[in-house]
C-alpha positions in Angstrom: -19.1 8.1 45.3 -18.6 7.9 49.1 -22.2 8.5 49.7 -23.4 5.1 47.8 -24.0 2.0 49.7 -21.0 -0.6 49.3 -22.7 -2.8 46.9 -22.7 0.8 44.4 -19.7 1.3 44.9 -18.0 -2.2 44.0 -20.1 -2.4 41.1 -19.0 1.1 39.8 -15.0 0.5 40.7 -15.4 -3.3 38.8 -17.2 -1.0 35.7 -14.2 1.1 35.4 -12.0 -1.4 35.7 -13.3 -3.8 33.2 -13.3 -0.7 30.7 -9.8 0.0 31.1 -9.0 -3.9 30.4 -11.0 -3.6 27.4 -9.3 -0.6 26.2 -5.8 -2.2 27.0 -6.8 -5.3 25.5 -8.2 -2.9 22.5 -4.4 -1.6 22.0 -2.5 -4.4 22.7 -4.8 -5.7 19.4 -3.8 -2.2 17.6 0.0 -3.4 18.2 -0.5 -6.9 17.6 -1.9 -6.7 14.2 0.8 -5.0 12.4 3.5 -6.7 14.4 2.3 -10.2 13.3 2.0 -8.8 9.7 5.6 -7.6 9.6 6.4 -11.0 11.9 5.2 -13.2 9.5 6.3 -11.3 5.8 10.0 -11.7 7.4 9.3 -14.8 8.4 8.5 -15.7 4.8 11.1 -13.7 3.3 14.0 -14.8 5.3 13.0 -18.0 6.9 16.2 -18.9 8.3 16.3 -22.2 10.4 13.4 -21.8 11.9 10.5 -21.1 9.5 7.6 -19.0 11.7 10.2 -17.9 14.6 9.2 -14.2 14.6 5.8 -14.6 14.3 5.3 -17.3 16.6 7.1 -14.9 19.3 4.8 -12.1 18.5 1.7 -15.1 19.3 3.5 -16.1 22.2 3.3 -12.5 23.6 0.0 -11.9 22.3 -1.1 -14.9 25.1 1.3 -14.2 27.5 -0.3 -10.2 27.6 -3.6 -12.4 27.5 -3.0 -13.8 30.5 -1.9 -11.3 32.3 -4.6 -8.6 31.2 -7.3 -11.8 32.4 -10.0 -9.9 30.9 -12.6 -12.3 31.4 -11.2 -14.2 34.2 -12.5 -13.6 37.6 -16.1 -12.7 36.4 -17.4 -16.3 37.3 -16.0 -15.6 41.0 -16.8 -11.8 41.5 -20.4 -12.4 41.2 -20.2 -14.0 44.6 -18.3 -12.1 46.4 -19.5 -8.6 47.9 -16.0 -7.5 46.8 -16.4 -8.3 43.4 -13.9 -8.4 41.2 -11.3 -7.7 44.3 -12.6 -10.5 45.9 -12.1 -12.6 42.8 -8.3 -11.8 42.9 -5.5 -11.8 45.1 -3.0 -8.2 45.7 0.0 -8.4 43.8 -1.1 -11.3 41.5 0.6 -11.5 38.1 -2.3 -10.0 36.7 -3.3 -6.2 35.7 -6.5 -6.8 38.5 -3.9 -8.2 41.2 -1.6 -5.3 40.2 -4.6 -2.8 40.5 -5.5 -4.5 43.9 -2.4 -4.2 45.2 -1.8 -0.3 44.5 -5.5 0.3 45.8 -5.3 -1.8 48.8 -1.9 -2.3 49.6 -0.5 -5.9 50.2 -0.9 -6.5 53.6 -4.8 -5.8 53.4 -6.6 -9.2 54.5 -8.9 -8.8 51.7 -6.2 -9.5 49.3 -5.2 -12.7 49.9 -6.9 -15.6 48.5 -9.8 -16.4 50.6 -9.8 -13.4 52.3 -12.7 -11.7 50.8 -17.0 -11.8 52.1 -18.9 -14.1 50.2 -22.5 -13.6 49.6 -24.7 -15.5 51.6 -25.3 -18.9 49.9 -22.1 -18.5 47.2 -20.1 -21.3 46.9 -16.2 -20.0 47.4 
């Protein structure tokens, strides 16, 4: 891959990493699906004080997970960046891409903090 003009290369590094968020996101929905089952038929069993409480937990870390794994998220700003998806995210962000950023690029690279990355000509930032 070190023979492919820069442009190659992003594209083929933002490929693989979009894969592995969808198959993340594919097994966090594998977990999710029987643990909201079970969540909700205790739930309904033994409602306790608070009718929903396990079930609404398992939602609540459903969207937290969401939020970190950002599957969708920086598309809109990669696109304009000759960095792409890197240059849509900042090292070390609470997300799986920041996390990846940071273990690629390390935290002091200028690239990884917000702003820091090469737009294309005529992108907005």
């Amino acid at each position: 891959m070190s023979r492919l003009p820069g442009h190659k290369k992003v594209i083929i590094r933002d490929l693989i990493i979009f894969q592995l968020k969808l198959a993340v996101d594919g097994l966090k929905n594998v977990f999710l699906l029987p643990a909201s089952l079970v969540a909700a038929l205790i739930d309904l069993l033994l409602p306790g004080t608070q009718p929903g409480r396990l079930f609404y937990r398992v939602m609540r870390l459903g969207e937290t997970f969401d939020q970190w794994l950002s599957l969708y998220g920086p598309a809109h700003q990669a696109q304009a960046s000759l960095d792409g998806l890197f240059g849509a995210s900042r090292a070390g962000a609470a997300t799986l891409l920041g996390e990846l950023e940071e273990f690629v690029r390390g935290p002091e690279d200028p690239r990884s903090r917000p702003g820091g990355s090469i737009r294309r000509p005529g992108s907005r930032p």
